[in-house]
N, CA, C and O atoms as a Tinker XYZ file with bonds, in Angstrom:
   460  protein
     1  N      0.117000    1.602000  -16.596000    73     2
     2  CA    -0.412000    0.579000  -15.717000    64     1     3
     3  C     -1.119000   -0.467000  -16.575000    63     2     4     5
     4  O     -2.005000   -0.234000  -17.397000    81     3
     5  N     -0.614000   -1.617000  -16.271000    73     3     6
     6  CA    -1.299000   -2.735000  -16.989000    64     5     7
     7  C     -2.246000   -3.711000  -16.029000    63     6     8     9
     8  O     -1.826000   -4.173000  -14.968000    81     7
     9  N     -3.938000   -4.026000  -16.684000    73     7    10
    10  CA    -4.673000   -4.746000  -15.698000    64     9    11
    11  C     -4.381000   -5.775000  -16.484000    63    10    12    13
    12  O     -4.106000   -5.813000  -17.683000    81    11
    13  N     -4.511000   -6.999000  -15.299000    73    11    14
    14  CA    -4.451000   -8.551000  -15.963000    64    13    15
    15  C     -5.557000   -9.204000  -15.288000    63    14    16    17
    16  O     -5.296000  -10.043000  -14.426000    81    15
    17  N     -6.376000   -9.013000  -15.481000    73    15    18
    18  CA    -8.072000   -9.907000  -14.631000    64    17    19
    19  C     -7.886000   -9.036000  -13.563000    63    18    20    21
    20  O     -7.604000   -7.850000  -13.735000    81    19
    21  N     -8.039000   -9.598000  -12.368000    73    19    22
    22  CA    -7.973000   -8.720000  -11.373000    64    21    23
    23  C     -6.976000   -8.036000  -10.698000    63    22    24    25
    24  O     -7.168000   -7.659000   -9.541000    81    23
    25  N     -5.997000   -7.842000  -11.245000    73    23    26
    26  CA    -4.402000   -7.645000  -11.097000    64    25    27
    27  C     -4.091000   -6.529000  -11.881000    63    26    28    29
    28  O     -4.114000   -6.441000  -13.109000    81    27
    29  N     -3.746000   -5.533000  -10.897000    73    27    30
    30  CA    -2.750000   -4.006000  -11.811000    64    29    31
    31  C     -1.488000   -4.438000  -11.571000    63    30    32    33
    32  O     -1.252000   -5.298000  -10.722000    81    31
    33  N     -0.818000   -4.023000  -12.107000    73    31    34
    34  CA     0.756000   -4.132000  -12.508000    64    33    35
    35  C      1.400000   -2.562000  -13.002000    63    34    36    37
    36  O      1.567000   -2.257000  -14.183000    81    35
    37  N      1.703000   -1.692000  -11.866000    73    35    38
    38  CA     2.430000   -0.546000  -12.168000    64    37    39
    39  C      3.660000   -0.899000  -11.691000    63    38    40    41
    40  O      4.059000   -1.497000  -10.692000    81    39
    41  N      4.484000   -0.069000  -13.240000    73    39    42
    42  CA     5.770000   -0.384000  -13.092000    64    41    43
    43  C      6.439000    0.887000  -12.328000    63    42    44    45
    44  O      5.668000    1.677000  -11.782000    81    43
    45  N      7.954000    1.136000  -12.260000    73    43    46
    46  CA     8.349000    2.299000  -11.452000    64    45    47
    47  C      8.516000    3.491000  -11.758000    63    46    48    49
    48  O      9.059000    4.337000  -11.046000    81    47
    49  N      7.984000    3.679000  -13.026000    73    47    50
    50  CA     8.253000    4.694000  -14.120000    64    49    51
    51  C      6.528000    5.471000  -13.961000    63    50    52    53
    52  O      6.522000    6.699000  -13.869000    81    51
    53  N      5.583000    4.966000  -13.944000    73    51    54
    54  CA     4.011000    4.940000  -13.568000    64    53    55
    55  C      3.400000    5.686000  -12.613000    63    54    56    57
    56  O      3.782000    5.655000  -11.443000    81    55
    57  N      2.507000    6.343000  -12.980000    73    55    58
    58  CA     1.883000    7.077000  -11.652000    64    57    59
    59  C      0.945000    5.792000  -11.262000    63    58    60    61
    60  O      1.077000    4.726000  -11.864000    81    59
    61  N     -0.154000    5.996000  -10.057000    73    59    62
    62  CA    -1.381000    5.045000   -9.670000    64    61    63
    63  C     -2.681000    5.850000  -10.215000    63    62    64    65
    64  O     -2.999000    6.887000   -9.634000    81    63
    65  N     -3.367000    5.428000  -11.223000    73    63    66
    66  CA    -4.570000    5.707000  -11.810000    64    65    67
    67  C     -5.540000    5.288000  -11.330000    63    66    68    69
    68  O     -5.996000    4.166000  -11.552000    81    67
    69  N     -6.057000    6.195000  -10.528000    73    67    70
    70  CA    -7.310000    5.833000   -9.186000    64    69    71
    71  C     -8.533000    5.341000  -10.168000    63    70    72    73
    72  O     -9.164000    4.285000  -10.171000    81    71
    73  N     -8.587000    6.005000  -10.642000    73    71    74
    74  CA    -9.770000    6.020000  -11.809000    64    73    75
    75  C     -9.729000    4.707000  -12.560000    63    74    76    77
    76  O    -10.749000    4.027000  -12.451000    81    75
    77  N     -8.845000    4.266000  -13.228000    73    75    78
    78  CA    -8.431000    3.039000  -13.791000    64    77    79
    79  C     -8.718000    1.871000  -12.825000    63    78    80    81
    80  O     -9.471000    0.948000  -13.134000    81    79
    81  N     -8.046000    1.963000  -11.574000    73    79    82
    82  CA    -8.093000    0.995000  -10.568000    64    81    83
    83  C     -9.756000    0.468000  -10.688000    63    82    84    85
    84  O    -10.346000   -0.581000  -10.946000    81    83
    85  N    -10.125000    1.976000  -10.310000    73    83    86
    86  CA   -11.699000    1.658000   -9.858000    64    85    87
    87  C    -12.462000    1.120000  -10.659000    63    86    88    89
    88  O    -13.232000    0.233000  -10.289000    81    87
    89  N    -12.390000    1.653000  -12.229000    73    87    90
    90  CA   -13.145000    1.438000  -13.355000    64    89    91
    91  C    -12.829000   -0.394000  -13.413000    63    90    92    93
    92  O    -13.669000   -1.221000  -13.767000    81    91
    93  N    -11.640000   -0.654000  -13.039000    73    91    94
    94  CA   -11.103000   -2.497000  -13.405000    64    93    95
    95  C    -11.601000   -3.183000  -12.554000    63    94    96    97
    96  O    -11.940000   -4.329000  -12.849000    81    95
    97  N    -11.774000   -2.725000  -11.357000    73    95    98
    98  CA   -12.227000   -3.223000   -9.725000    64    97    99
    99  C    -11.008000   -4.488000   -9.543000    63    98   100   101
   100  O    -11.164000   -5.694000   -9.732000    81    99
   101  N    -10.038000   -3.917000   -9.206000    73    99   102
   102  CA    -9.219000   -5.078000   -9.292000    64   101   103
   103  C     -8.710000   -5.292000   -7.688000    63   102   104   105
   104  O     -8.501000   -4.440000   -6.824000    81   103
   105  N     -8.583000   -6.927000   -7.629000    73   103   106
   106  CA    -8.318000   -7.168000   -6.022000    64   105   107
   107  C     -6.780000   -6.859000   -5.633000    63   106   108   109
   108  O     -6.571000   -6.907000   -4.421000    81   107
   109  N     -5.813000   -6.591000   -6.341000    73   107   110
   110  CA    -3.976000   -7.135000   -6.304000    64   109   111
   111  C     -3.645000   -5.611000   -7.309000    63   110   112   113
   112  O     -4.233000   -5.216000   -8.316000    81   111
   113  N     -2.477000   -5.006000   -6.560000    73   111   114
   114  CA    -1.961000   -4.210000   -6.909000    64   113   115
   115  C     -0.332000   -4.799000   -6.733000    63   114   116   117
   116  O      0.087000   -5.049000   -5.603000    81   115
   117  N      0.535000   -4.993000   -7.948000    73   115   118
   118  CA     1.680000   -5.092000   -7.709000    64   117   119
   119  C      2.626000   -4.147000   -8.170000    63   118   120   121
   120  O      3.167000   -4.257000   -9.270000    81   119
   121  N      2.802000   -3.419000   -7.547000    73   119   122
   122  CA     3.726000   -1.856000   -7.335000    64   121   123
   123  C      5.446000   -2.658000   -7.678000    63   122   124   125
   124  O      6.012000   -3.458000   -6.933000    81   123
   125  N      5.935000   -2.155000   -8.945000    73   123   126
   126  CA     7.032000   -1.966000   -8.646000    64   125   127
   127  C      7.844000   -0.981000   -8.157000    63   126   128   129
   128  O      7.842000    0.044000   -8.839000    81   127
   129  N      8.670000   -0.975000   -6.998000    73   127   130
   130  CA     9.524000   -0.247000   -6.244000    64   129   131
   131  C     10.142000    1.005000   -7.040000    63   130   132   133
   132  O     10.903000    0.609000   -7.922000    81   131
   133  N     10.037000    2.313000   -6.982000    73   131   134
   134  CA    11.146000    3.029000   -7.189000    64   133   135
   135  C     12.685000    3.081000   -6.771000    63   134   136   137
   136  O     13.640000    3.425000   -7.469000    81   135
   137  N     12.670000    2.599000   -5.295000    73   135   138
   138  CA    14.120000    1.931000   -5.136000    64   137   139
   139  C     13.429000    0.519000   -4.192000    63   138   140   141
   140  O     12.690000    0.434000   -3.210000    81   139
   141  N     13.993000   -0.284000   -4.925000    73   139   142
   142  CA    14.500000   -1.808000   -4.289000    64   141   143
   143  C     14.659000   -1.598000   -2.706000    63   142   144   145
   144  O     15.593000   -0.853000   -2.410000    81   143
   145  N     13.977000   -2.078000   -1.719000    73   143   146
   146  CA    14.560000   -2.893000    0.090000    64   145   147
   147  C     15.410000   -3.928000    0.117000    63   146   148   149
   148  O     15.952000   -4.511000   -0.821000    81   147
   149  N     15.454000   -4.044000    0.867000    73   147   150
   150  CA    16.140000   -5.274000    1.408000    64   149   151
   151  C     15.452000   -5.624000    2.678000    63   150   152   153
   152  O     15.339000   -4.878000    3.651000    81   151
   153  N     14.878000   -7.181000    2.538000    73   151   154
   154  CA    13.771000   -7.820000    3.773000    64   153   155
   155  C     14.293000   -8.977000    3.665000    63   154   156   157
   156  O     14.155000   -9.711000    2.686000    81   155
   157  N     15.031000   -9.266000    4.818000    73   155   158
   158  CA    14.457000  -10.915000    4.926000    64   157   159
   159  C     16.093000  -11.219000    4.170000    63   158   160   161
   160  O     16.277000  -12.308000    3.627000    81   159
   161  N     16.935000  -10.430000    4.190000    73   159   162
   162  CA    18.298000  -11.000000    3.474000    64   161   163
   163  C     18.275000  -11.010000    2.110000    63   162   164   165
   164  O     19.289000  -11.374000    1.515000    81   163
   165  N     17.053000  -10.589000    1.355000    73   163   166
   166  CA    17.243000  -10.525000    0.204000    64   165   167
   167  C     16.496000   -9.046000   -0.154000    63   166   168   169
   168  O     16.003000   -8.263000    0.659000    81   167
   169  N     16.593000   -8.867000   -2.099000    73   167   170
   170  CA    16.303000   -7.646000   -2.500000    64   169   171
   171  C     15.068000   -7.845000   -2.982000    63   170   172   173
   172  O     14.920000   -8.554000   -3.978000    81   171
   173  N     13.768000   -7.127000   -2.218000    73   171   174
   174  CA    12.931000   -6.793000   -3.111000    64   173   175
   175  C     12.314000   -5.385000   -4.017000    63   174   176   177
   176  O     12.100000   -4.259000   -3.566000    81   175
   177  N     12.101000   -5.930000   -5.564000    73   175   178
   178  CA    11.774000   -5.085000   -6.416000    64   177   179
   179  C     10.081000   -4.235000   -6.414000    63   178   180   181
   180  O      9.678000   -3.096000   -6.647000    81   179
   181  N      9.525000   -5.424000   -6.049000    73   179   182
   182  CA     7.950000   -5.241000   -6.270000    64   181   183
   183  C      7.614000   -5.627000   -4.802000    63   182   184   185
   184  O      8.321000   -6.070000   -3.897000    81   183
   185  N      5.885000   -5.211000   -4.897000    73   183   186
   186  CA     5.354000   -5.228000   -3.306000    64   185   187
   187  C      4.144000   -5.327000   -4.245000    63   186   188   189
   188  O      3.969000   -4.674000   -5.274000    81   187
   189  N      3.154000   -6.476000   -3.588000    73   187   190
   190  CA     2.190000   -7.089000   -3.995000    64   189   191
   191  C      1.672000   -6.720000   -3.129000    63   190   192   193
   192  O      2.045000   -7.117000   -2.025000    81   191
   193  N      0.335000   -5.586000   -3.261000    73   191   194
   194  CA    -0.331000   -4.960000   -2.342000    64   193   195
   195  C     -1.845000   -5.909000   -2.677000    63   194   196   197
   196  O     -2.311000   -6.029000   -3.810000    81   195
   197  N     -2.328000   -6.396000   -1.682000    73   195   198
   198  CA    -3.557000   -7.320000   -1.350000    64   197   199
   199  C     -4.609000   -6.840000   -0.824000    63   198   200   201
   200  O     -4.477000   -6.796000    0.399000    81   199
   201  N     -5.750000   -6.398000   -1.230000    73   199   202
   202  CA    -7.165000   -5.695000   -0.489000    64   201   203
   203  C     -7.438000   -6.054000    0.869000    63   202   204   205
   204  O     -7.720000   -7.113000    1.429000    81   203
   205  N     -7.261000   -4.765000    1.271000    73   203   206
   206  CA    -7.070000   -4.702000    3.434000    64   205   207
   207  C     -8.591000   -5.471000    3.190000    63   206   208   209
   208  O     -9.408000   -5.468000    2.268000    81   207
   209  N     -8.503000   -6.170000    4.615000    73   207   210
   210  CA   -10.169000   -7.128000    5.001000    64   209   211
   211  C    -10.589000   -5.989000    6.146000    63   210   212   213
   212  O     -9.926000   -4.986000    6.411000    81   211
   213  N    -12.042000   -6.448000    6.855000    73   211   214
   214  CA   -12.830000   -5.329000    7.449000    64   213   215
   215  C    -11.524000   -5.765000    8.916000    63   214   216   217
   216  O    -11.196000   -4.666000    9.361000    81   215
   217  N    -11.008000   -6.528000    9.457000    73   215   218
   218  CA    -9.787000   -6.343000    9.981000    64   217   219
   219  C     -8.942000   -4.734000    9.866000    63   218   220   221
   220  O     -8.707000   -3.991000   10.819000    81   219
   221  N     -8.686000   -4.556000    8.803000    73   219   222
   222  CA    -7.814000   -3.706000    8.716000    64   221   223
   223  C     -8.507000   -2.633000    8.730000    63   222   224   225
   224  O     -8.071000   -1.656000    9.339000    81   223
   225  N     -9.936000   -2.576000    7.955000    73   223   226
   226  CA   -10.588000   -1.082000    8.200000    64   225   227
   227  C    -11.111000   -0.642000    9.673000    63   226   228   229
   228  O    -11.226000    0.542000    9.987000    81   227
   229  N    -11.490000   -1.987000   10.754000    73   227   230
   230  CA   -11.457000   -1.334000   12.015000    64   229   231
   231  C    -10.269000   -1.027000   12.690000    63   230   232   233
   232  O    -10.561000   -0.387000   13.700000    81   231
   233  N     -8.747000   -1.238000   12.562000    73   231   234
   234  CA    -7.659000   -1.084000   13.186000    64   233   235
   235  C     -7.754000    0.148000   12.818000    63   234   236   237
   236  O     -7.315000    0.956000   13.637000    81   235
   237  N     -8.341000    0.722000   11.497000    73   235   238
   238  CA    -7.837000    2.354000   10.958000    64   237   239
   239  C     -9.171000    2.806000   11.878000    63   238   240   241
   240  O     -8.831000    3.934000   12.233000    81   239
   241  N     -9.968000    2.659000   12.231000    73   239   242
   242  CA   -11.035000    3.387000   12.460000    64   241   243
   243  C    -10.861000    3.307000   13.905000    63   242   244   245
   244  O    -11.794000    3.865000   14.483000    81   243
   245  N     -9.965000    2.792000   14.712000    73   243   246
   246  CA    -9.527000    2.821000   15.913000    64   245   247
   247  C     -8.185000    3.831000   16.110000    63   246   248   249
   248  O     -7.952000    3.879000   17.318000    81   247
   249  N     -7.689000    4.254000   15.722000    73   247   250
   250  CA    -6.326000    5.135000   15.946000    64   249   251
   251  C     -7.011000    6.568000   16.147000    63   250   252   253
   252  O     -7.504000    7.226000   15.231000    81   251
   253  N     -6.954000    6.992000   17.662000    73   251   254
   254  CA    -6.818000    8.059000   17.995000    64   253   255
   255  C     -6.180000    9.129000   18.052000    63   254   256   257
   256  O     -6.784000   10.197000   17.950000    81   255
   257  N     -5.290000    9.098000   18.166000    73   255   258
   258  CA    -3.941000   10.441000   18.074000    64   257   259
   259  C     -3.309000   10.141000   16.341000    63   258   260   261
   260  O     -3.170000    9.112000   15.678000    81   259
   261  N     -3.085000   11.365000   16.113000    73   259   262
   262  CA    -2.169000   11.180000   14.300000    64   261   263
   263  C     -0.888000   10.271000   14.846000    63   262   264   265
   264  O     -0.446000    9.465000   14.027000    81   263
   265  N     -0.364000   10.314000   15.916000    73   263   266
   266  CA     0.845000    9.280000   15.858000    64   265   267
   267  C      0.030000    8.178000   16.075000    63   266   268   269
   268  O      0.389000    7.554000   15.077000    81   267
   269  N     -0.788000    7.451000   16.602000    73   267   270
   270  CA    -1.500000    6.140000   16.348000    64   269   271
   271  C     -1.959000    5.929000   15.145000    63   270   272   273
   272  O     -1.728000    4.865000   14.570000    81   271
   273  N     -2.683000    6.921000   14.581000    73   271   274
   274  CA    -2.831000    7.009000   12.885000    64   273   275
   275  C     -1.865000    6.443000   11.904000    63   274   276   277
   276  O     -2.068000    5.649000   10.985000    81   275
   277  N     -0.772000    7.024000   12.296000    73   275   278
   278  CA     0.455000    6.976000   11.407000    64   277   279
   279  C      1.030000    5.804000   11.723000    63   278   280   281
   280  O      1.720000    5.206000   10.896000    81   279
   281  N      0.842000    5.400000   12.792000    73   279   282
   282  CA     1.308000    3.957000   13.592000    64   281   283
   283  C      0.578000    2.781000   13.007000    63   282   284   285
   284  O      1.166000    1.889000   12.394000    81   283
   285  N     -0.491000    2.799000   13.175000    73   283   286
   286  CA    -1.463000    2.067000   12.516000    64   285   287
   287  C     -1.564000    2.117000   10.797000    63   286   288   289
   288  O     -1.795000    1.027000   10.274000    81   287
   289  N     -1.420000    3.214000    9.946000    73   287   290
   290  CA    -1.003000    2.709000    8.509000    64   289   291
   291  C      0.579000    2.293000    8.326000    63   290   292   293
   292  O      0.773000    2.037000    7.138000    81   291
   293  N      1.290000    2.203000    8.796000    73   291   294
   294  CA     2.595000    1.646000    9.110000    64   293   295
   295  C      1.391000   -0.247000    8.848000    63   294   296   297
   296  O      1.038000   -0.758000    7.786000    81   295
   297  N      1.121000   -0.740000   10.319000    73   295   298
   298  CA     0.699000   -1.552000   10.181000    64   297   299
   299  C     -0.170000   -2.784000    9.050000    63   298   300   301
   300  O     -0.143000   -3.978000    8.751000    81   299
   301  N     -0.915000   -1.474000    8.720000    73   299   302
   302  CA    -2.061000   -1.993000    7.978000    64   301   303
   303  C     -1.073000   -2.115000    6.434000    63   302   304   305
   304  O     -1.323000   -3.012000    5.628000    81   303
   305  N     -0.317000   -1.423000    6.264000    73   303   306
   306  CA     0.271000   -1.156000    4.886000    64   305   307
   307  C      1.284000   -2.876000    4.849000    63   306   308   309
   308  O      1.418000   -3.734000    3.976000    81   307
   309  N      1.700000   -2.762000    5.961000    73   307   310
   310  CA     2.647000   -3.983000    6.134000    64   309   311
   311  C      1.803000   -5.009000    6.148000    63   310   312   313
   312  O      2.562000   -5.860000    5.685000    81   311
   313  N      0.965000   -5.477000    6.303000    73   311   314
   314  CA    -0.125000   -6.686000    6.455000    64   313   315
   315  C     -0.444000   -6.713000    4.995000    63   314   316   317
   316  O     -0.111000   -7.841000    4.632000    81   315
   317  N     -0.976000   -5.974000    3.844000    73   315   318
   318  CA    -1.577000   -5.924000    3.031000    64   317   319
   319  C     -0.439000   -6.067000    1.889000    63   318   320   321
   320  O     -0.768000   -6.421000    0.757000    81   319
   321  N      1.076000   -5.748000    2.254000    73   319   322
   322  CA     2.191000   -6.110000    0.983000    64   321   323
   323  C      3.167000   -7.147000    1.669000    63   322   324   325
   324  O      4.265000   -7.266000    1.125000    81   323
   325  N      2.895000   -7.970000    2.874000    73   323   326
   326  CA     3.695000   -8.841000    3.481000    64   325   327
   327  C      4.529000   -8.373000    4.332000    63   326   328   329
   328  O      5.162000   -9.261000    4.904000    81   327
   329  N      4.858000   -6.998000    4.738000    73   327   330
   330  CA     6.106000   -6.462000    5.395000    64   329   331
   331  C      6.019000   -5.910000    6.801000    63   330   332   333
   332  O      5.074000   -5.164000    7.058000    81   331
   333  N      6.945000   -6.212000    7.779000    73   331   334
   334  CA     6.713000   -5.683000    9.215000    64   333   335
   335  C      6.521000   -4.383000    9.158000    63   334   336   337
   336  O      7.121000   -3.817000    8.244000    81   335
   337  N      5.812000   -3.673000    9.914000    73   335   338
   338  CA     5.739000   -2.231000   10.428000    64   337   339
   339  C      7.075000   -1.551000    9.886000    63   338   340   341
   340  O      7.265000   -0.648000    9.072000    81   339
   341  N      7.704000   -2.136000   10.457000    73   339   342
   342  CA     9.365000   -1.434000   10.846000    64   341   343
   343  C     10.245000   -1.630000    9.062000    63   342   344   345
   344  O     11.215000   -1.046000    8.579000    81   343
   345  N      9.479000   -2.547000    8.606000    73   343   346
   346  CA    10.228000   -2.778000    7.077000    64   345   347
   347  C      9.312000   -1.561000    6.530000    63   346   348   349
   348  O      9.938000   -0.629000    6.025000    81   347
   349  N      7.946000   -1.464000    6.572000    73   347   350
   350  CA     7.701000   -0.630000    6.009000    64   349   351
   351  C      8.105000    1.000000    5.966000    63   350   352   353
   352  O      7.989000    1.787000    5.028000    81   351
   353  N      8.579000    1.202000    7.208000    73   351   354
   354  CA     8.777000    2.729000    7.596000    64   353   355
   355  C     10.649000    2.795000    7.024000    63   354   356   357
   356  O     11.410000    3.747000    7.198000    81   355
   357  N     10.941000    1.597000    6.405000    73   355   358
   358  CA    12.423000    1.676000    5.631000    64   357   359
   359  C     12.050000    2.387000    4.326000    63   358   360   361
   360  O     12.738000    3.254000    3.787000    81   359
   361  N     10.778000    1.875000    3.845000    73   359   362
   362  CA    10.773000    2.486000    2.299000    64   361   363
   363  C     11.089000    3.819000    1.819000    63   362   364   365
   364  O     11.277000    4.646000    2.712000    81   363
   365  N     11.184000    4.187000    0.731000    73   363   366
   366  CA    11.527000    5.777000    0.824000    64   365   367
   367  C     10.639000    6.415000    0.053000    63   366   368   369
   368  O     10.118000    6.178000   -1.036000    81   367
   369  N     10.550000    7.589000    1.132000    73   367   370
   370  CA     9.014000    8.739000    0.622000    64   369   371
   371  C      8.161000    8.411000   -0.881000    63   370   372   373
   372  O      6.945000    8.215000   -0.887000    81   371
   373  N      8.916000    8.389000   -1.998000    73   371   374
   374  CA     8.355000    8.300000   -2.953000    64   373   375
   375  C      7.271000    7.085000   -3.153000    63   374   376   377
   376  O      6.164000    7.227000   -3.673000    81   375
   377  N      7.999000    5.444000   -2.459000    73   375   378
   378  CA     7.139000    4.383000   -2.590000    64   377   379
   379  C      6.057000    4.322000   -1.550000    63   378   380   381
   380  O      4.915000    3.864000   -1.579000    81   379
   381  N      6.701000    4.871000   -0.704000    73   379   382
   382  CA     5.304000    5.021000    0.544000    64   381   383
   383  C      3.794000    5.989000   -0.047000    63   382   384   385
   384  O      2.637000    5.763000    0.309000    81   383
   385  N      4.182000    6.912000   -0.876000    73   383   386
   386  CA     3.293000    7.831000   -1.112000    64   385   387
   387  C      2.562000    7.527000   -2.157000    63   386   388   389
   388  O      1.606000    8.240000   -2.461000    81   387
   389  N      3.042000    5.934000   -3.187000    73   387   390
   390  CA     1.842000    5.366000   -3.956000    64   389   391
   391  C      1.562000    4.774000   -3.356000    63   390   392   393
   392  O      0.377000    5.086000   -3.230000    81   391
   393  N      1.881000    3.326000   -2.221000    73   391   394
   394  CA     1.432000    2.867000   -1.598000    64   393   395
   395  C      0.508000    2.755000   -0.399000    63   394   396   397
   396  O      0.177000    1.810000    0.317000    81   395
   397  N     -0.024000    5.021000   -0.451000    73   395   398
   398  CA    -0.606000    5.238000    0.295000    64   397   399
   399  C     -2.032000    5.562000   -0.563000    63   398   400   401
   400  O     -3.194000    5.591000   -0.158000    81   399
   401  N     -1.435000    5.808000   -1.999000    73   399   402
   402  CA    -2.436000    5.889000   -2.362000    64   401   403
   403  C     -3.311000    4.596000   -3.443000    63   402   404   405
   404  O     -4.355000    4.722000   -4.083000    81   403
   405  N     -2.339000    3.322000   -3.295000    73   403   406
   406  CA    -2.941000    2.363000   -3.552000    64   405   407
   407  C     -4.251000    2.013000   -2.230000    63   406   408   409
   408  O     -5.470000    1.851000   -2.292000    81   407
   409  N     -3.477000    2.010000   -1.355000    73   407   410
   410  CA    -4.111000    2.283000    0.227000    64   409   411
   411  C     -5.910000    2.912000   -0.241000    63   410   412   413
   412  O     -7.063000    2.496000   -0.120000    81   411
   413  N     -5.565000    3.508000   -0.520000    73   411   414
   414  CA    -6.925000    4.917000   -0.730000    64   413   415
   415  C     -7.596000    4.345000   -1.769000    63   414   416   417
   416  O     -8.749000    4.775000   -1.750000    81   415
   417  N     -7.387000    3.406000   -2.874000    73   415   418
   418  CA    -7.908000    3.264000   -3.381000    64   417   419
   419  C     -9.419000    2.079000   -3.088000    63   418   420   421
   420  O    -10.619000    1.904000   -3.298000    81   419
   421  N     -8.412000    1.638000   -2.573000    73   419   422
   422  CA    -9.253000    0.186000   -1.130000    64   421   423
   423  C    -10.029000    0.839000    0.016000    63   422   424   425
   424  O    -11.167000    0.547000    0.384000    81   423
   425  N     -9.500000    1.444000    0.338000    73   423   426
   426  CA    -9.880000    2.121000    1.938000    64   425   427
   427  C    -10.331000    3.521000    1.453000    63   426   428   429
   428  O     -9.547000    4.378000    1.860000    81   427
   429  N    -11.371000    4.035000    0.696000    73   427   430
   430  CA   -11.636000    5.702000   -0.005000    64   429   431
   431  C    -11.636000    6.321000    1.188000    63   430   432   433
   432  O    -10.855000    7.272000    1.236000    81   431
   433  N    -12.278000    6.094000    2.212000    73   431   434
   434  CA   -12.898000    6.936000    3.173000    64   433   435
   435  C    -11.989000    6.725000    4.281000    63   434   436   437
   436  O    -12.337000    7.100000    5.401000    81   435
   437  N    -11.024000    6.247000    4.128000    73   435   438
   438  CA   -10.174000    5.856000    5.438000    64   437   439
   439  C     -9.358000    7.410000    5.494000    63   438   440   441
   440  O     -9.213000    8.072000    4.467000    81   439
   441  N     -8.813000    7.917000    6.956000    73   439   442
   442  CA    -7.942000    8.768000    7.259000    64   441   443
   443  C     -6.568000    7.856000    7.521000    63   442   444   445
   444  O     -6.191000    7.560000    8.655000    81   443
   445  N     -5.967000    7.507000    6.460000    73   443   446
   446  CA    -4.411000    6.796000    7.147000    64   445   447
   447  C     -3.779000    8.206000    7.713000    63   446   448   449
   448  O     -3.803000    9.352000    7.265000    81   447
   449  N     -3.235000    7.653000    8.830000    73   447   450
   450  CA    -2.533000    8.954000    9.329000    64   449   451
   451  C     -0.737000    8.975000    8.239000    63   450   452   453
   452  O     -0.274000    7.945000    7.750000    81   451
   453  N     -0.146000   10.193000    8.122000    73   451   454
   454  CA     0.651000   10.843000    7.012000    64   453   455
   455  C      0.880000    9.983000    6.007000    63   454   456   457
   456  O      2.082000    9.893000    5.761000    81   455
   457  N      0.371000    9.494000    5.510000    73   455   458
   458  CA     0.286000    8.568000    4.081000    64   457   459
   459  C     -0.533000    8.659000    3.203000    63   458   460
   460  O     -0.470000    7.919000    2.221000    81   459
């Protein structure tokens, strides 16, 4: 993982270094993809994950049932790397599961529901 000022840059080969993150305090996480989407008619490689605002930490602190949970980090995940709900729940297990824990790194205390 490479920091650039306030900017991590993990490539797809990379775990997410919580510790690192925190120690850099960095605002921008740009995750490159283990496999490439397709949004919008074209291919994307990377997902520029952007620090959720107190917006996003009350939408999480509102989801009652684990399927609203899970409904709601669907959401919040898509707001914070540009992508609809429904683009996000395309990704596959592996990118969802750093991007849950880029998630965590912003949100420590948040319960995202299965992410």
């Amino acid at each position: 993982m490479e920091i650039n000022g306030k900017t991590a840059v993990v490539a797809r080969n990379e775990d997410i270094d919580l510790e690192q993150l925190q120690a850099s305090m960095v605002d921008v996480v740009e995750l490159e993809l283990i496999r490439p989407i397709e949004t919008g008619g074209e291919e994307r490689t990377t997902l520029t994950f952007e620090e959720p605002t107190g917006k996003h930490v009350e939408m999480m602190s509102k989801a009652g049932s684990a399927k609203a949970a899970a409904e709601m980090s669907f959401r919040v995940l898509g707001e914070c790397v540009g992508l609809a709900p429904e683009e996000v729940k395309n990704l596959r297990s592996r990118d969802l599961t750093r991007l849950g824990q880029v998630l965590k790194y912003f949100l420590p205390d948040s319960q995202p529901g299965v992410i």
